[in-house]
C-alpha positions in Angstrom: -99.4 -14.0 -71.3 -99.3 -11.0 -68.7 -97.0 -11.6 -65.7 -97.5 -9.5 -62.4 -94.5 -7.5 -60.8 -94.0 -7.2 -57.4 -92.0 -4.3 -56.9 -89.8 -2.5 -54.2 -89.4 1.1 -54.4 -86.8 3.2 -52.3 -86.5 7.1 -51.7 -83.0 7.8 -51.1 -83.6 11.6 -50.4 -86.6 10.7 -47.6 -85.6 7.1 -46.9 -88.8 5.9 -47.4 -89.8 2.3 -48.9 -93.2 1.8 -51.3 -94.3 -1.8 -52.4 -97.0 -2.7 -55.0 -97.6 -4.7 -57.7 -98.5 -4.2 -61.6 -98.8 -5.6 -64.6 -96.8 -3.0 -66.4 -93.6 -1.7 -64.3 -92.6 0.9 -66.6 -95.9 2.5 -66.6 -96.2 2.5 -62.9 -92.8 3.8 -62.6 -93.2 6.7 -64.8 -96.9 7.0 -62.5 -94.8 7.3 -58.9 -92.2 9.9 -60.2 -93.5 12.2 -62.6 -97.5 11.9 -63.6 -99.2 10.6 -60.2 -101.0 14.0 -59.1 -102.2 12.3 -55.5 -101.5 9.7 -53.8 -99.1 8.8 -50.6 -95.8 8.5 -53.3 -95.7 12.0 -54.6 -94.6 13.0 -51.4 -91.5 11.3 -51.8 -89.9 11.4 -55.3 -87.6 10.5 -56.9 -88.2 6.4 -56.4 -85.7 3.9 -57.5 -86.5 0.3 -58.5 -84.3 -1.5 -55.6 -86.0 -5.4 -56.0 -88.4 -7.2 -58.2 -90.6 -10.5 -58.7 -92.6 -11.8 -61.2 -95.9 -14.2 -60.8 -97.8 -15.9 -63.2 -101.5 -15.3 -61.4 -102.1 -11.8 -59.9 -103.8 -13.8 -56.8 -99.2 -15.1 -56.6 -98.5 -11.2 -56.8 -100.6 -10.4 -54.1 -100.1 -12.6 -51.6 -95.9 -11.7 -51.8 -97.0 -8.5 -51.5 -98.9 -8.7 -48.4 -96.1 -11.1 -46.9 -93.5 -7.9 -48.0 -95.5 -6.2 -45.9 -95.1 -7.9 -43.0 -92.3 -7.1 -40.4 -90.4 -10.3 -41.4 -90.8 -8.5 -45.1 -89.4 -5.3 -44.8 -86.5 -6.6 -42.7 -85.8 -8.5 -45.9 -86.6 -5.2 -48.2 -84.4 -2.9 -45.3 -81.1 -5.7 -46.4 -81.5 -4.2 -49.9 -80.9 -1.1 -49.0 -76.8 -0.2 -49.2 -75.7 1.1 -45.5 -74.1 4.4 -45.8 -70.4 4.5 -44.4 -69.4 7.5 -42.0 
């Protein structure tokens, strides 16, 4: 049975967040930081993997998605990321 990801990327270096989903994470990974030739991302490599979901129905997928994208969303998606300490 294929599951859908929702997935939560961070750029450390430009402090920049990216969320999608896929049916194949490691493929889409390996797409944002090394073989994607266009696209918004590739402005902003290396990504790192900082949250994750899985749905049964891609229609589940999207809709958390969209709701990540929301403000309420990415103030939960900003609490993933570690604070740096002075």
């Amino acid at each position: 049975m294929v599951t859908f990801t929702v997935y939560v990327l961070h750029s450390e270096k430009f402090n920049k967040i990216y969320i999608g989903f896929t049916s194949d994470l490691e493929k889409r990974l390996i797409s944002h930081n090394e073989l994607g030739k266009k696209g918004w991302t590739i402005k902003f490599r290396p990504w790192k993997v900082i949250h994750t979901e899985e749905f049964e129905s891609k229609k589940e997928a999207m809709n958390r998605e969209k709701y990540l994208k929301t403000g309420a969303g990415r103030e939960f998606i900003r609490s993933l990321i570690p604070k740096e300490t002075p």
